[in-house]
N, C-alpha and C positions, 0 to 999 in steps of 0.2 A: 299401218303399213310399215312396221318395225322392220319387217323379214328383208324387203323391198330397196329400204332404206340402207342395210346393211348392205346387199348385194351391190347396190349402186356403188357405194363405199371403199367396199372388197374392186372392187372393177378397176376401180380410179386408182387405187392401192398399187397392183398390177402395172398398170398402164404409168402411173405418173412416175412411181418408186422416190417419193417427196421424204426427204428426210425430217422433216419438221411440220407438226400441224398444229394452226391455230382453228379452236372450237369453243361455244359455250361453254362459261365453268362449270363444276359439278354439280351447283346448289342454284341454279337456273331455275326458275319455274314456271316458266314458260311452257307446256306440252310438246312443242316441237320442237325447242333448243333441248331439253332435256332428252329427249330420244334422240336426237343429232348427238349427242355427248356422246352418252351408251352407246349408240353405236359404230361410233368415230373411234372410242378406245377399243372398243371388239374388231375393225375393222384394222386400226393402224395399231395392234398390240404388239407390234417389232419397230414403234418408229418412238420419235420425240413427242409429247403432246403437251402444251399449252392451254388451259380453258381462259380466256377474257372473259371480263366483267361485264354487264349488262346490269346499271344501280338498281332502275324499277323492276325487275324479275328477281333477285337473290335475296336466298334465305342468309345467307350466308356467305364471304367471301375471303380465303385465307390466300393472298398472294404470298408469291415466295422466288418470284423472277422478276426484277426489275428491269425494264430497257430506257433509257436516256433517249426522249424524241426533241427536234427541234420547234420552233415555233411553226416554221415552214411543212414540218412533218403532220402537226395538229391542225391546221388551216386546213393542208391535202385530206385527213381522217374527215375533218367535218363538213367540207367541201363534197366528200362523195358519201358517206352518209346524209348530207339534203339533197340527195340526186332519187332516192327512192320517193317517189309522189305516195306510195301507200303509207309509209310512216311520216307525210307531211304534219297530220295531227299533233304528232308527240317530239316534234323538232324546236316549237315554241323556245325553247330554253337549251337546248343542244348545246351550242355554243359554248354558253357560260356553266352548265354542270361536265361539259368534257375537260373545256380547260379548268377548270377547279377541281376538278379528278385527278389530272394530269399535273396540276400544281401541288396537292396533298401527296400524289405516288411518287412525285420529283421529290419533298421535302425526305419521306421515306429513304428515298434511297441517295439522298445527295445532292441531288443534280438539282437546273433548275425546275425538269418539266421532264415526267417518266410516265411509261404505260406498265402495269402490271398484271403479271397470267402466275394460275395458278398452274403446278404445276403437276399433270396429271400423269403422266410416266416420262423419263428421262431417259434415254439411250445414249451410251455413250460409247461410239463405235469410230 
């Protein structure tokens, strides 16, 4: 449903005119983050794009934007990622691999506690 996926994409594109989008990184392997990608950069190829991390899908992950989050800001991320009952199974540990995510991408970049996206096209308008 590539074709589908884009069109929806293209639509929202249009209608929202969002200067900045966050999507799966590029090395996702996931089947459906990975076409969400592709077709988020064909869709938004005149915006900002971002890909976040996802540890258990990636072949690979080269960040290169760092954002400084609070403790308050990770509690709210992982607060509403245990809000999906279909990813109940794979939350076991959520918690403690977000914040320890968010504590190694903080060391990276400074701070105490950072989110990191790769960075898949920049506009700078």
């Amino acid at each position: 449903m590539r074709q589908e996926i884009l069109e929806v994409l293209v639509a929202l594109n249009r209608e929202l005119n969002p200067d900045l989008i966050l999507v799966h990184g590029s090395e996702d392997t996931h089947q459906d983050h990975e076409t969400l990608s592709r077709e988020a950069f064909r869709a938004f190829k005149k915006k900002s794009i971002l890909g976040y991390e996802v540890p258990h899908n990636n072949r690979g992950y080269s960040p290169a934007f760092f954002s400084a989050v609070s403790e308050a800001n990770m509690d709210a991320k992982i607060a509403a990622l245990e809000s999906y009952q279909s990813q109940s199974w794979r939350l076991a540990d959520t918690r403690a691999l977000l914040k320890g995510l968010a504590t190694v991408r903080g060391a990276q970049a400074g701070v105490p506690l950072a989110e990191a996206f790769e960075v898949l096209r920049w506009q700078d308008n």
